[in-house]
C-alpha angles and dihedrals in degrees: 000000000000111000121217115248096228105203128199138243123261085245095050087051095050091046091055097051092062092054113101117256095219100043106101131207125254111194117187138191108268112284109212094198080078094081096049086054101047089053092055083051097046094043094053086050086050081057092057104032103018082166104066134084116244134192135192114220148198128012104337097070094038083051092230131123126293142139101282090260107134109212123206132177118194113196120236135143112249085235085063108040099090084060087067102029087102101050094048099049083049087058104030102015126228115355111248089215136020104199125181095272103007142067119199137200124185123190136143119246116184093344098309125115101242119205117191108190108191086192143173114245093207095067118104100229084053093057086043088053097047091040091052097045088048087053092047082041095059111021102069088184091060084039098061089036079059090041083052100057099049093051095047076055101080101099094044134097122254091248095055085039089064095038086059104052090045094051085054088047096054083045104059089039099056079042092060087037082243112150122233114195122165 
């Protein structure tokens, strides 16, 4: 059997190359104390933007494996997001990082990596990220194939932990015909 060389996106690329080479990856069993912490999170976010759509990521809410980090997106238009930029520094401090069509915020919060995405759902990687993450959601048997990749992780490097996710990710998504551009 051939297998399919699955490439990444320039942004991908781009995004990798700013990890660190000497950070390594720590994947755990699934802590179900995640999803308690992520709904105090979400629901101080509903106090200051009751408006917006928010979504919980990653392996928290799919119960696998993953490194303790709770992932939330909270949809705004790009247009809209300095309108909110206070609110959300007076909960989360000072972003970490102000994309293109993204602000981001990191913090712990009882031992788990926190990452607060106020994001535009327009964006393609946005649509990228929420498509993914619906094909991992109902489909158990893409769901344990990604499992499996983050626990075979535990003697790589941060950097070779990403490329490979991403590389699942472009495949399923060439696999549903679906487009990834970053």
């Amino acid at each position: 059997m051939i297998k399919k060389l699955i490439h990444l996106t320039e942004g991908q690329k781009k995004f990798l190359e700013n990890l660190p080479l000497h950070k390594n990856v720590l994947v755990k069993p699934w802590n179900h104390k995640g999803i308690d912490i992520a709904s105090k999170i979400i629901d101080e976010i509903k106090g200051i933007a009751p408006n917006l759509e928010i979504m919980l990521f990653g392996s928290i809410p799919l119960k696998i494996a993953g490194q303790d980090d709770i992932d939330i997106s909270v949809f705004c238009v790009k247009s809209q997001q300095a309108k909110h930029l206070s609110n959300f520094r007076k909960l989360f401090g000072e972003p970490i990082r102000m994309g293109k069509s993204s602000i981001a915020w990191e913090f712990q919060k009882d031992r788990f990596n926190v990452s607060v995405w106020l994001t535009d759902p327009n964006a393609e990687t946005t649509k990228a990220q929420v498509k993914i993450f619906t094909l991992l959601k109902e489909n158990p048997k893409l769901l344990r194939e990604y499992e499996n990749i983050k626990v075979k992780a535990k003697n790589l490097s941060y950097r070779e932990y990403q490329r490979k996710k991403y590389q699942f990710y472009n495949k399923i998504l060439q696999d549903k015909k679906c487009n990834l551009s970053t």
